[in-house]
DOKEMI-876549 format. One record per residue: residue number from 1; residue in three letters; x, y, z of N, C-alpha, C, O, CB in turn. Coordinates in steps of 0.1 Angstrom, whole numbers, plus 5000, padded with zeros to 4 digits. Each point is the difference from the previous one (the first is absolute). Glycine has a CB too. Layout:
DOKEMI-876549
[NUM,ALA,[X,Y,Z],[X,Y,Z],[X,Y,Z],[X,Y,Z],[X,Y,Z]]
...
***
This chain:
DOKEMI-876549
[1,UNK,[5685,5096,5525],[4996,4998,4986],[5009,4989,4994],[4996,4993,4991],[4996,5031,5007]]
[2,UNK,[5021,4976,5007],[5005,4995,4991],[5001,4979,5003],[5002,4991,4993],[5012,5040,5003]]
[3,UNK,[4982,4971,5018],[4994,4984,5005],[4989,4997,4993],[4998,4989,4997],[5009,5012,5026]]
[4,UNK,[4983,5009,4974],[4986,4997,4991],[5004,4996,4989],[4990,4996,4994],[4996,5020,5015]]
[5,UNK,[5027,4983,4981],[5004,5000,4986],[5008,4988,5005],[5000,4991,4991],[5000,5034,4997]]
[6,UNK,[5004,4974,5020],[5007,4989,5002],[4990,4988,5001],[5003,4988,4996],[5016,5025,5015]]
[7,UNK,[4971,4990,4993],[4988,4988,5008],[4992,4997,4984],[4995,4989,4995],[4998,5024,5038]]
[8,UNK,[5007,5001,4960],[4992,4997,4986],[5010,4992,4990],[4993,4992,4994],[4992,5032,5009]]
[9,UNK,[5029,4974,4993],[5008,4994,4993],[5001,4983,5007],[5004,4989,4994],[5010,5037,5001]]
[10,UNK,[4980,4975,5019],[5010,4987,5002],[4981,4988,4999],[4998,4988,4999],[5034,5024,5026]]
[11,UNK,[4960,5002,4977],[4984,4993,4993],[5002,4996,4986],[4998,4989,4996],[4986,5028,5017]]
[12,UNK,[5020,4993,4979],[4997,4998,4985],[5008,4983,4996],[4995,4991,4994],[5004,5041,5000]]
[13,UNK,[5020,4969,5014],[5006,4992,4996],[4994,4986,5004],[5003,4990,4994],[5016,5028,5005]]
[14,UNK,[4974,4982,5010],[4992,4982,5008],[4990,4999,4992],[4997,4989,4996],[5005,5011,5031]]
[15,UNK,[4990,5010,4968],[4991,4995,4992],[5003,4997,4981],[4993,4994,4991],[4995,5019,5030]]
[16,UNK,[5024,4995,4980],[5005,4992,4979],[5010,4988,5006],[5008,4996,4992],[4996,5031,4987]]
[17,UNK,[4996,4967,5035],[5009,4991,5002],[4984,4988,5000],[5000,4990,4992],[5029,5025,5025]]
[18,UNK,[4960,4986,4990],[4992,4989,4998],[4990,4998,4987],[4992,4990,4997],[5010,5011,5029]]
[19,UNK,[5001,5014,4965],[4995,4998,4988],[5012,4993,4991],[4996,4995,4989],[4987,5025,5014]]
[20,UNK,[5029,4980,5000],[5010,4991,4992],[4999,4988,5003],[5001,4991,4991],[5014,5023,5008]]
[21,UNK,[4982,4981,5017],[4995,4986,5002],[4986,4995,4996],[4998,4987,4999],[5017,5015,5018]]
[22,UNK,[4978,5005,4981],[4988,4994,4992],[4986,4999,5009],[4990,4992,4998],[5029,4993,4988]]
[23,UNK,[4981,5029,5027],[4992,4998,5013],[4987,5005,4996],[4989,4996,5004],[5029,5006,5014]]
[24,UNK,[4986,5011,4969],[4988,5007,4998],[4995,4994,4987],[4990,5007,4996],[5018,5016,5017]]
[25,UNK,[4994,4968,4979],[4994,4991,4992],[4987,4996,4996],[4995,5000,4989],[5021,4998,5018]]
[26,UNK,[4981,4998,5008],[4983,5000,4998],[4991,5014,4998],[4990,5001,4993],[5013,4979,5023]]
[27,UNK,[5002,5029,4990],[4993,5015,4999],[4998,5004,4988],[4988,5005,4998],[5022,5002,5019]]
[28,UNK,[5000,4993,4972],[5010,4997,4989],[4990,4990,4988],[4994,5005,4990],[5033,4995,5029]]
[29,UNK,[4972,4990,4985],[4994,4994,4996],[4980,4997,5000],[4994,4993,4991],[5033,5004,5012]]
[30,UNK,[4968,5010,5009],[4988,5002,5001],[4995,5009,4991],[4989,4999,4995],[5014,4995,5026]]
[31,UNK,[5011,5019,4976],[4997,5009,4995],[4998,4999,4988],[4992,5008,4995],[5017,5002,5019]]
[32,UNK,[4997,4980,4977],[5002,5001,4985],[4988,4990,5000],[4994,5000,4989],[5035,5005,5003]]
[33,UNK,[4964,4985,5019],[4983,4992,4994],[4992,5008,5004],[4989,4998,4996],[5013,4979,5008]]
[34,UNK,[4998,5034,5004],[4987,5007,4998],[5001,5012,4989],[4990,5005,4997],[5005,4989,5029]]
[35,UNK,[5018,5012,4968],[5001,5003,4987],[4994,4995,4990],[4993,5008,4993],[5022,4996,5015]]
[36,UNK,[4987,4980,4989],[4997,4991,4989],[4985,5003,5002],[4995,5007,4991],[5025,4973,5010]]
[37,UNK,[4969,5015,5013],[4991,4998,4999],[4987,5017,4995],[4989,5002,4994],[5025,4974,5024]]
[38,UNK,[4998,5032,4991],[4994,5011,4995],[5001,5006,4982],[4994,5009,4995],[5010,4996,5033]]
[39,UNK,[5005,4989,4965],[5000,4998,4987],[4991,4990,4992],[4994,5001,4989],[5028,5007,5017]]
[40,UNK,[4979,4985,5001],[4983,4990,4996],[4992,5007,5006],[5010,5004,5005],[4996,4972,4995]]
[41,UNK,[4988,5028,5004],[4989,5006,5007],[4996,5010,4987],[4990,4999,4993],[5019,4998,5037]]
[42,UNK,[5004,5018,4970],[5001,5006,4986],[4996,4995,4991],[4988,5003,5001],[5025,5006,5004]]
[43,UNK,[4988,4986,4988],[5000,4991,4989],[4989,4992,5003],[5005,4990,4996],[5017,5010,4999]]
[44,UNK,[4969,4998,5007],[4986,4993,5006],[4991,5012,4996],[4991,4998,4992],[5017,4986,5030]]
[45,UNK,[4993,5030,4987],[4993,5008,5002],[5002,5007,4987],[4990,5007,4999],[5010,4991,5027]]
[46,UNK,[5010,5004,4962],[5002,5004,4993],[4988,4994,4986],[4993,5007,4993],[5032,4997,5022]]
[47,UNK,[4977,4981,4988],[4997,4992,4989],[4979,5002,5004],[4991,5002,4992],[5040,4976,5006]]
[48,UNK,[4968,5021,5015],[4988,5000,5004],[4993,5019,4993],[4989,5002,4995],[5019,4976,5032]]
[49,UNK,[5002,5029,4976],[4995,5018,4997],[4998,4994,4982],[4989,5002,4996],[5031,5022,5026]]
[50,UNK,[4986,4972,4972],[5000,5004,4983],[4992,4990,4994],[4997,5000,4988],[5026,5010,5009]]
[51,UNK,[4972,4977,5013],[4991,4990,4996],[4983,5011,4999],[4991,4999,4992],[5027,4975,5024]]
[52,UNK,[4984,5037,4996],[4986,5005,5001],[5000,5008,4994],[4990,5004,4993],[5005,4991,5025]]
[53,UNK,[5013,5010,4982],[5001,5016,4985],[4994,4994,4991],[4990,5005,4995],[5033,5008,5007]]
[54,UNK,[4983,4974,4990],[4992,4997,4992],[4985,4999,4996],[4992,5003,4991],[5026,4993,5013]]
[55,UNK,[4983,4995,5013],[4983,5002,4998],[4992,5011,5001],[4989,4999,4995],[5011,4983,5012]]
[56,UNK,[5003,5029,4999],[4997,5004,5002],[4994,5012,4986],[4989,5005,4997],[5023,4982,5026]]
[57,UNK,[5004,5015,4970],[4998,5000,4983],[4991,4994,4992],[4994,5005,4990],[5024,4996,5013]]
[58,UNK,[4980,4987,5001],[4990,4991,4990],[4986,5002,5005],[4991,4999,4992],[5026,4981,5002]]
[59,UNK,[4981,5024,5021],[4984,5006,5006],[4998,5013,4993],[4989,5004,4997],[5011,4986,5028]]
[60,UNK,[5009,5018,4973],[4998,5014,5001],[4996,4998,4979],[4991,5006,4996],[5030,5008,5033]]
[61,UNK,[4985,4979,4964],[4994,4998,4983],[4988,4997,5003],[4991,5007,4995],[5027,4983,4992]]
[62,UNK,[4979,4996,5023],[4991,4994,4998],[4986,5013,5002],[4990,5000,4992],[5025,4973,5016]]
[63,UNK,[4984,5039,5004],[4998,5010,5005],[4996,5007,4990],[4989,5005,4998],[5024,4991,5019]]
[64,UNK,[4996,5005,4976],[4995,5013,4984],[4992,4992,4991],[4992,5005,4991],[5031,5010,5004]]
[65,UNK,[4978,4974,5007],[4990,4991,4988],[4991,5001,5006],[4990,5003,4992],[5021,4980,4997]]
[66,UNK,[4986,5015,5022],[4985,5001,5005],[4992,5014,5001],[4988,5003,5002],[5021,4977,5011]]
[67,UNK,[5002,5027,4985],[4995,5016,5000],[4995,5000,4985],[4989,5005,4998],[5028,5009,5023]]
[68,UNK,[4989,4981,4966],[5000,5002,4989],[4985,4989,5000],[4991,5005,4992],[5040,5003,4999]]
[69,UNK,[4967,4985,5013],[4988,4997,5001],[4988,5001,5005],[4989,4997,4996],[5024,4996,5000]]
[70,UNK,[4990,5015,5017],[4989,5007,5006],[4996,5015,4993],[4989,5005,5004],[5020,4983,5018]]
[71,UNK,[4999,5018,4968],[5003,5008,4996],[4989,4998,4986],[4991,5007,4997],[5034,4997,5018]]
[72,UNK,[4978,4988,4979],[4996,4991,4989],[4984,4997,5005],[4991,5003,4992],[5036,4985,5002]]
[73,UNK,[4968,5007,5019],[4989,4996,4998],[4990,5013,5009],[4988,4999,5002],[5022,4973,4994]]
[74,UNK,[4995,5036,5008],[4992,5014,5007],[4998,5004,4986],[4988,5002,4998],[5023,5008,5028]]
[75,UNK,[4999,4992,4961],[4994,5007,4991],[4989,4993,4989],[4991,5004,4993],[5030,5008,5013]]
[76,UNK,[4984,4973,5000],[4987,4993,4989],[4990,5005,5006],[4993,5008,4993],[5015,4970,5000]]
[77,UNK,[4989,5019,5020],[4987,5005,5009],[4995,5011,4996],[4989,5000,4995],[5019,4990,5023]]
[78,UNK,[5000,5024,4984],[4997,5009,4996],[4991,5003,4985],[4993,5009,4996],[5025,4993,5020]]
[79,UNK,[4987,4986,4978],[4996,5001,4981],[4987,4994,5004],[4989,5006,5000],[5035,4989,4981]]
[80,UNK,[4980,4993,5024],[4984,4995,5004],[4989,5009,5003],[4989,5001,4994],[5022,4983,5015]]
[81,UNK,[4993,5023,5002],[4992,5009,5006],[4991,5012,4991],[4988,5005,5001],[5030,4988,5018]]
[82,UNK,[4998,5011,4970],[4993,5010,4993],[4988,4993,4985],[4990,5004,4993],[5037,5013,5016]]
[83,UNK,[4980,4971,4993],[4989,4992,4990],[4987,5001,5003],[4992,5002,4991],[5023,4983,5005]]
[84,UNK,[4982,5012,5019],[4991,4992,5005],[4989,5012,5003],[4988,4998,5001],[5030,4981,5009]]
[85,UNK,[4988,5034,4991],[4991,5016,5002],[4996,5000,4985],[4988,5000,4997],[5027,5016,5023]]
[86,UNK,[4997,4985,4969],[4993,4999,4983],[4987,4992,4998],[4990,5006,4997],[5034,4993,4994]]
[87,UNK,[4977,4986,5012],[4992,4992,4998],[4986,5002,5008],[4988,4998,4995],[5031,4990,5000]]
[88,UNK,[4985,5018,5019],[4987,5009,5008],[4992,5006,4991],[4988,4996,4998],[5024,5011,5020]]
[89,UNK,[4996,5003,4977],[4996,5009,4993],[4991,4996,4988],[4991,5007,4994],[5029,5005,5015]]
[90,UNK,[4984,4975,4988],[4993,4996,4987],[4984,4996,4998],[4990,5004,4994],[5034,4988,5005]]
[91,UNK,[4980,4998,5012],[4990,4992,5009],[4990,5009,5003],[4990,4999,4994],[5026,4987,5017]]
[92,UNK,[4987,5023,4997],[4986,5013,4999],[4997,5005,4989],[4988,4999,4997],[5016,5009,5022]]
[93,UNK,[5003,4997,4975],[4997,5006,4986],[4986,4994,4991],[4990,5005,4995],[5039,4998,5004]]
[94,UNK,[4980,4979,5004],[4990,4991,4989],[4988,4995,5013],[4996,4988,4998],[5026,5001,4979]]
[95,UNK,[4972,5017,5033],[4997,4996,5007],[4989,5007,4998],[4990,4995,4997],[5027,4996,5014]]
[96,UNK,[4985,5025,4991],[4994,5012,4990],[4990,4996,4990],[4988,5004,4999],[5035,5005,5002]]
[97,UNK,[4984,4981,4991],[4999,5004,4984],[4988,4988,4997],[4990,5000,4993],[5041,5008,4999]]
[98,UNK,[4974,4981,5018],[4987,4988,5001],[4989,5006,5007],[4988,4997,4997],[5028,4982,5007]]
[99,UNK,[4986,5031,5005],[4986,5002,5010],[4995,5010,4985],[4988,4999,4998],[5020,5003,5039]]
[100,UNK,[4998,5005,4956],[4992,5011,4989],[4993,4984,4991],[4990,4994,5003],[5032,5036,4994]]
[101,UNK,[4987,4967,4995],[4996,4988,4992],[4986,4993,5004],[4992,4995,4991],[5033,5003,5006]]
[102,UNK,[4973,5001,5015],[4994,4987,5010],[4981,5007,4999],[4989,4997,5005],[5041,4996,5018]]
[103,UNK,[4977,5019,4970],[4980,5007,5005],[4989,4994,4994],[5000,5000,4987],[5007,5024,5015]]
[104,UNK,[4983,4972,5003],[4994,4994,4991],[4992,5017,4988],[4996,5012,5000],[5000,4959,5022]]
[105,UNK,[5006,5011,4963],[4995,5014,4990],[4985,4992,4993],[4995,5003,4989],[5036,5012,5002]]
[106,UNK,[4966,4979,5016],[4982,4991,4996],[5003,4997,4982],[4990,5001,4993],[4987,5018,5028]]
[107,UNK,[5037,4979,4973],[4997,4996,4986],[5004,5018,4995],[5011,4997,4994],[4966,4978,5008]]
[108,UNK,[5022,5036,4998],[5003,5013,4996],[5013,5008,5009],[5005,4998,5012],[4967,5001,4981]]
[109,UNK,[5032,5009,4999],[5013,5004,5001],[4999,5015,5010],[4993,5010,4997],[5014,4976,4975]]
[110,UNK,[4999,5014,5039],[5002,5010,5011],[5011,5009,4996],[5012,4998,5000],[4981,4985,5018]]
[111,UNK,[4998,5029,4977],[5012,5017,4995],[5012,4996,5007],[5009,4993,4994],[4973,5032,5010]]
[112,UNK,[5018,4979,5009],[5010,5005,5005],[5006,4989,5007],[5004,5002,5012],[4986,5020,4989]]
[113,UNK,[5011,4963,4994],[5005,4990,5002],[5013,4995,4984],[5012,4997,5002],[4962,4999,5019]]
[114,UNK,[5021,5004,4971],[5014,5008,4992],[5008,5009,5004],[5011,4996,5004],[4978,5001,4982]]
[115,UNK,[5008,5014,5016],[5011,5010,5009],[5004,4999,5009],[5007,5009,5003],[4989,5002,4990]]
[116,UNK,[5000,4978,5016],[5006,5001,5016],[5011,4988,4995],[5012,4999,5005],[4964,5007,5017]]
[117,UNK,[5020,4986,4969],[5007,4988,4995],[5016,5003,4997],[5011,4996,5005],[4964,4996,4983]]
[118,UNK,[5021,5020,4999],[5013,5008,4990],[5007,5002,5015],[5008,4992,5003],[4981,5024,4971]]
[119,UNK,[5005,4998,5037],[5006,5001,5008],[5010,4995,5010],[5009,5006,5005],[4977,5001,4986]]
[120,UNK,[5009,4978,5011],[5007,4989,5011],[5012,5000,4990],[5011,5005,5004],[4968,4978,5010]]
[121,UNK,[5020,5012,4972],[5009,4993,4988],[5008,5009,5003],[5009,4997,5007],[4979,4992,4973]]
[122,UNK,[5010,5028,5016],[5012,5007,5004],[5007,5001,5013],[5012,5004,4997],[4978,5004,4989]]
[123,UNK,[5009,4991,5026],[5000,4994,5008],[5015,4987,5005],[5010,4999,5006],[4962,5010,4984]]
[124,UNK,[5018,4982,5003],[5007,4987,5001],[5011,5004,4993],[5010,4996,5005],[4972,4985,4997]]
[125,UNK,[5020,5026,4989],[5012,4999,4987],[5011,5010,5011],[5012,4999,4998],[4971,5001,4968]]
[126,UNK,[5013,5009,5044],[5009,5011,5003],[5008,4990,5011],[5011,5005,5002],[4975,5021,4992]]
[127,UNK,[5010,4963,5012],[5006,4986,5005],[5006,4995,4993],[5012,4999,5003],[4974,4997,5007]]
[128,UNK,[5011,4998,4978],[5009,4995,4990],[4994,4986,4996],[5006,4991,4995],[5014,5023,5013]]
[129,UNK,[4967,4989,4995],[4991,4986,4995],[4993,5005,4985],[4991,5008,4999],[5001,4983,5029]]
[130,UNK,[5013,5001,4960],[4991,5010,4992],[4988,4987,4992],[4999,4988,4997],[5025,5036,4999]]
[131,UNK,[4968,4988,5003],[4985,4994,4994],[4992,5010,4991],[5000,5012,5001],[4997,4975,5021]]
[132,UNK,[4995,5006,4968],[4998,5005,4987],[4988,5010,5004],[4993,5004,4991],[5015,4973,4994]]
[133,UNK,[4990,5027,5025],[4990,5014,5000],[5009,5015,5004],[4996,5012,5001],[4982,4971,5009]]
[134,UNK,[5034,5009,4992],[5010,5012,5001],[5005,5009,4984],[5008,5009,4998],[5001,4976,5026]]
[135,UNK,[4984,5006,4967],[5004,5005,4985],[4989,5011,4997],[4988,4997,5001],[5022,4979,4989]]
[136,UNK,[4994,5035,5008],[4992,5010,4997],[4988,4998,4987],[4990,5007,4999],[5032,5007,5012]]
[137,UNK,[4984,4977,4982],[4989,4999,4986],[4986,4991,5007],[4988,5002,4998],[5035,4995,4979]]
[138,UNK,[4988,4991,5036],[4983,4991,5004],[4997,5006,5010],[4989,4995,5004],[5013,4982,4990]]
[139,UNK,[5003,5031,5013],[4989,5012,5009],[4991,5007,4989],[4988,5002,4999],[5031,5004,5022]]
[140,UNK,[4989,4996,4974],[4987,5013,4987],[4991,4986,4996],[4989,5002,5004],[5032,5024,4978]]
[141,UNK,[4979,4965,5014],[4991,4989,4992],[4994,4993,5009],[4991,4992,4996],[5022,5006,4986]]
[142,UNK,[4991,5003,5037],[4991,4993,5012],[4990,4998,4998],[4994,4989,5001],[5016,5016,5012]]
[143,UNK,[4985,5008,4984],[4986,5006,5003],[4986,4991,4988],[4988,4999,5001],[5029,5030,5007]]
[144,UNK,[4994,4966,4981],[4994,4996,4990],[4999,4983,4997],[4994,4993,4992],[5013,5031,5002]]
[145,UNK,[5002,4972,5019],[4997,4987,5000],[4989,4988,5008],[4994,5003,5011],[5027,5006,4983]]
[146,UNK,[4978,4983,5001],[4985,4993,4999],[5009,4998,5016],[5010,5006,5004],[4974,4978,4966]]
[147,UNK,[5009,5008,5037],[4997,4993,5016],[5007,4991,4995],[5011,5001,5006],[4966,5004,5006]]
[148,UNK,[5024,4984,4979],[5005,4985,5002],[5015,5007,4999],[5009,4993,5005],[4971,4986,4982]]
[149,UNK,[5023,5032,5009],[5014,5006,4998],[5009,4996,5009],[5010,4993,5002],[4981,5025,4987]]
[150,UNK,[4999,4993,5019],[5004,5005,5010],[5005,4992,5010],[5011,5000,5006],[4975,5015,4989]]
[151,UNK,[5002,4977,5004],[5000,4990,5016],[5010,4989,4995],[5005,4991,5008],[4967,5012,5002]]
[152,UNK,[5032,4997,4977],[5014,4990,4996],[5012,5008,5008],[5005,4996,5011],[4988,4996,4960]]
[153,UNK,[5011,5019,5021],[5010,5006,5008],[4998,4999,5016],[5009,4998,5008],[4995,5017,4972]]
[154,UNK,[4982,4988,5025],[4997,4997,5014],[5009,4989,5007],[5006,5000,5010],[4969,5008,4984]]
[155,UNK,[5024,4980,4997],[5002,4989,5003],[5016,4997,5002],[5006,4995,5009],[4972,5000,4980]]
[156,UNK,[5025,5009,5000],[5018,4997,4996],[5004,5013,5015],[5006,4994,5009],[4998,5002,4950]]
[157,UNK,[4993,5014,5044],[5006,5005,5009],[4998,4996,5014],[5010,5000,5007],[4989,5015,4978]]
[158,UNK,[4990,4981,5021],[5001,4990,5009],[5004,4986,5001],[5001,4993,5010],[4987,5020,4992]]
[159,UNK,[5015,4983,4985],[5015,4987,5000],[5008,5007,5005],[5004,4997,5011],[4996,4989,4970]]
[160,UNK,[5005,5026,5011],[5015,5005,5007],[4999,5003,5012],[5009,4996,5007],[4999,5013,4975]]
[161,UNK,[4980,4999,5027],[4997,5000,5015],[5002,4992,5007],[5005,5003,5011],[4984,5007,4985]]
[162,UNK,[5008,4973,5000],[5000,4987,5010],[5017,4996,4992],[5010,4994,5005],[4957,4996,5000]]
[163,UNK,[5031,5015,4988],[5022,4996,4998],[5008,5011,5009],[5009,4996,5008],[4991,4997,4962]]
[164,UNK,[4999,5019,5029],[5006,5008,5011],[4995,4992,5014],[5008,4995,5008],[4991,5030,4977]]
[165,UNK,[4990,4974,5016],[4999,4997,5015],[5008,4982,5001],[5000,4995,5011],[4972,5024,4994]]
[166,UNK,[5032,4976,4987],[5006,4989,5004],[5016,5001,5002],[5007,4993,5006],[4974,4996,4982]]
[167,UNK,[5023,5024,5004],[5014,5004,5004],[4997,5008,5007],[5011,5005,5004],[5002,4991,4980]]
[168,UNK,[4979,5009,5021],[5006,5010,5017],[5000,4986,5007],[5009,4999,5008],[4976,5030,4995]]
[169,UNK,[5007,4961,4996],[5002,4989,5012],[5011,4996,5001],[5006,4999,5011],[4975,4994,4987]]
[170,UNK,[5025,5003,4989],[5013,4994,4997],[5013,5012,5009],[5007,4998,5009],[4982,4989,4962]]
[171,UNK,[5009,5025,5023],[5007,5012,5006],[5002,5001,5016],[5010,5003,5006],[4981,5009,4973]]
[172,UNK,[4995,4983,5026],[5002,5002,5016],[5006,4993,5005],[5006,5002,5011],[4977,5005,4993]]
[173,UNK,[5016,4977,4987],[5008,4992,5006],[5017,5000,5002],[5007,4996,5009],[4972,4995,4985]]
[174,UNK,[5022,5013,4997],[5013,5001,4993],[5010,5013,5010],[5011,5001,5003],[4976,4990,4968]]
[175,UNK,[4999,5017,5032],[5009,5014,5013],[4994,4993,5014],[5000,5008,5009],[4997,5022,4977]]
[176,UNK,[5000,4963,5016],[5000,4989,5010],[5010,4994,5007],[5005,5000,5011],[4981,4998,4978]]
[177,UNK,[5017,4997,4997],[5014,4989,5003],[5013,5009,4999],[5010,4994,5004],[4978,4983,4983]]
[178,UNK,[5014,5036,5008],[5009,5006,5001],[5001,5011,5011],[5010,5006,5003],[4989,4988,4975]]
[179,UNK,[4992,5006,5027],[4999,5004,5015],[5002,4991,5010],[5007,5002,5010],[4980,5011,4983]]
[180,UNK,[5008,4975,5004],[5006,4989,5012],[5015,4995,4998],[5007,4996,5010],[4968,4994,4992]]
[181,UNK,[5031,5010,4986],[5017,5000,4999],[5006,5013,5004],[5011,4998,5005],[4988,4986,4975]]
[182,UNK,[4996,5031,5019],[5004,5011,5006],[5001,4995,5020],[5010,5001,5007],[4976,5016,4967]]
[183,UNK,[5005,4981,5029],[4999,4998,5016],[5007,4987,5003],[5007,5000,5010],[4969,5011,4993]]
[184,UNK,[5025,4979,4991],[5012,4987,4998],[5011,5004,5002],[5008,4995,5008],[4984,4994,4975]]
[185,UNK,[5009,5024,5010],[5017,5005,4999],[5001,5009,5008],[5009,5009,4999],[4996,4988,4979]]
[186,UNK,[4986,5004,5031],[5003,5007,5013],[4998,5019,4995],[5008,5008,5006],[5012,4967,5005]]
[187,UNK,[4970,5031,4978],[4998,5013,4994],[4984,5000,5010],[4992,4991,5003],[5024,5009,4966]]
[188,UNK,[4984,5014,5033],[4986,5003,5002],[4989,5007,4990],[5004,5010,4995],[5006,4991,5026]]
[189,UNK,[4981,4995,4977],[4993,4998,4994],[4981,5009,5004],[4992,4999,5008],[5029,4978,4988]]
[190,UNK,[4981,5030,4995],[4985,5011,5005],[4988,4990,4999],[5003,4991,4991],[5005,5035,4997]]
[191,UNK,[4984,4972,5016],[4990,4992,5003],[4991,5014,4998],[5001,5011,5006],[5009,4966,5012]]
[192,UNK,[4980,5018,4969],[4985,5010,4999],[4988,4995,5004],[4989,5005,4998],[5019,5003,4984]]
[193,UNK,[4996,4981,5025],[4985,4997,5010],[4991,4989,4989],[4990,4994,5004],[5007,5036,5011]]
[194,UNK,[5008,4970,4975],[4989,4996,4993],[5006,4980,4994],[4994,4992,4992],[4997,5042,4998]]
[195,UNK,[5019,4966,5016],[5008,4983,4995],[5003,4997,5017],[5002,5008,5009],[5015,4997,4960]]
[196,UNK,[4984,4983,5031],[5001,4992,5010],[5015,4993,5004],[5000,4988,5002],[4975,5010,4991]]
[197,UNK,[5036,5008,5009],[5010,4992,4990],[5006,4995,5017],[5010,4992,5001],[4998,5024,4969]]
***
């Protein structure tokens, strides 16, 4: 054992004798440039990690805005949609009200075409279209008015029929184009078979 201590002292003392001459230097010195480089390297990989966080920060805003807009236009759609069933609803109502109107009366006045009339009027008003046979005084006085009356108001209510039907056209278009910016933005979209989009 004690030649093994002897052999380890007279190792240690040759080797702090060629690190005093300057043998292990390069070793020494390799060591402290691949230090440096691996400190640049750090510092690279550091600057490169918080360059992308950022962006990654500024995708993930940009991310909620687009949700606040997809969000924004499913419910326009939805309004649309519930418009576009109202206006359904209208549309037949006064669709109704033209096919009663439309009977022929040879110059003389048809009973039960006043009351189908009042009827539609009530009708149309529980939609929220309102018209003057929904007034209980000119239902009670229908019955008593001449034909040119009649067929005036006939008239003024089929203006408003071909004016509804120019805003449902306007309306379809309008849930058209808000359906094709819904599928733009990458949303799916129920298709009722009846638009081409």
């Amino acid at each position: 054992v004690h030649y093994y201590q002897q052999q380890c002292i007279l190792w240690q003392q040759h080797i702090a004798n060629q690190v005093a001459q300057g043998e292990f230097s390069y070793a020494i010195q390799a060591s402290n440039s691949l230090v440096e480089q691996l400190n640049a390297q750090l510092a690279f990989g550091w600057q490169a990690y918080e360059e992308q966080a950022a962006q990654l920060g500024k995708l993930a805003e940009e991310n909620e805005l687009l949700k606040l807009r997809l969000n924004e236009a499913q419910n326009s759609l939805k309004w649309y949609e519930m418009d576009s069933a109202r206006k359904d609803a209208e549309l037949n109502l006064l669709k109704k009200s033209q096919t009663a109107l439309t009977a022929p009366t040879n110059g003389a006045e048809v009973p039960g075409l006043v009351a189908g009339a009042a009827g539609m009027a009530k009708e149309l008003t529980t939609v929220g279209i309102q018209c003057n046979f929904a007034d209980p005084d000119v239902a009670a006085n229908a019955s008593r008015q001449s034909a040119s009356e009649f067929r005036a108001k006939y008239e003024a209510l089929y203006a408003e029929n071909q004016d509804l039907l120019l805003l449902l056209a306007d309306h379809d278009q309008k849930l058209k184009e808000q359906k094709q910016m819904l599928i733009h933005l990458g949303a799916e979209v129920s298709s009722d078979g009846e638009d081409d989009i």
